[in-house]
C-alpha positions in Angstrom: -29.7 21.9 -60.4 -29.1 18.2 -60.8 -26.4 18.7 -63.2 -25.3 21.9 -61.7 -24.4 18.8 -58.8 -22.9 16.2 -60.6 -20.3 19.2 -62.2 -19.0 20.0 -58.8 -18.6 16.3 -57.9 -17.0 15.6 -61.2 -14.8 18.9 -60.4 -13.9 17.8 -56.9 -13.3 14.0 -58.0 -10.9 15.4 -60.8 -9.3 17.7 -58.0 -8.8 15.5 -55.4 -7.4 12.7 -58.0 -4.9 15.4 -59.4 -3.7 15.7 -55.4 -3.4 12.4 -55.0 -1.6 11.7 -57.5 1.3 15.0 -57.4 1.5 13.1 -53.2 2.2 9.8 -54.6 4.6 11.5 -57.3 6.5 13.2 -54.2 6.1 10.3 -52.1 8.2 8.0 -54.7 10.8 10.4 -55.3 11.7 10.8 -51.6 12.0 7.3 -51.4 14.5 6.7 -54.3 16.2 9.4 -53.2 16.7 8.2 -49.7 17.2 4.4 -50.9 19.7 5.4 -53.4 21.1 8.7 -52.3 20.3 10.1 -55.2 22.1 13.4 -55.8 20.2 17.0 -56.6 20.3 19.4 -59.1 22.2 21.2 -56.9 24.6 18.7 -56.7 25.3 18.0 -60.3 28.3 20.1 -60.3 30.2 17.0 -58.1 29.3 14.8 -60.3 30.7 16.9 -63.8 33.9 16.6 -61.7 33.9 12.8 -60.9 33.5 12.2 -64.1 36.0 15.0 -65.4 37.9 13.0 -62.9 38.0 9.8 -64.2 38.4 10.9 -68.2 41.7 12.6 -66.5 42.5 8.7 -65.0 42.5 10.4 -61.4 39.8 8.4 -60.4 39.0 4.5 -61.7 35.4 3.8 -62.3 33.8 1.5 -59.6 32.9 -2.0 -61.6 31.3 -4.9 -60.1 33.7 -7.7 -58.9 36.4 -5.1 -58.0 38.1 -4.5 -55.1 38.1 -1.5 -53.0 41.8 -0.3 -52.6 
């Protein structure tokens, strides 16, 4: 019965750990996503043509120390 006891507690401990820590994951990633407006998956296509963009010389890198035109 005793350890019957302490394997639930070590079950639930394990559980609500695991929980804790997938929050905290979330938690983080919304935050660096809203302080550096990070771009999705979804958005990924945009950023295959910025880049396509700049290898065409469209579009000029953004380099620190350099004007905005």
């Amino acid at each position: 019965m005793n350890e019957q006891f302490s394997n639930i507690i070590a079950g639930l401990t394990a559980t609500l750990a695991v929980a804790w820590f997938s929050f905290e994951i979330s938690r983080k990633r919304k935050r660096l996503r809203e302080t550096y407006d990070v771009l999705d998956k979804d958005d990924r296509h945009i950023c295959i043509a910025l880049e396509q963009m700049v290898e065409d010389g469209k579009l000029k890198p953004w380099t620190p120390g350099s004007s905005l035109p």
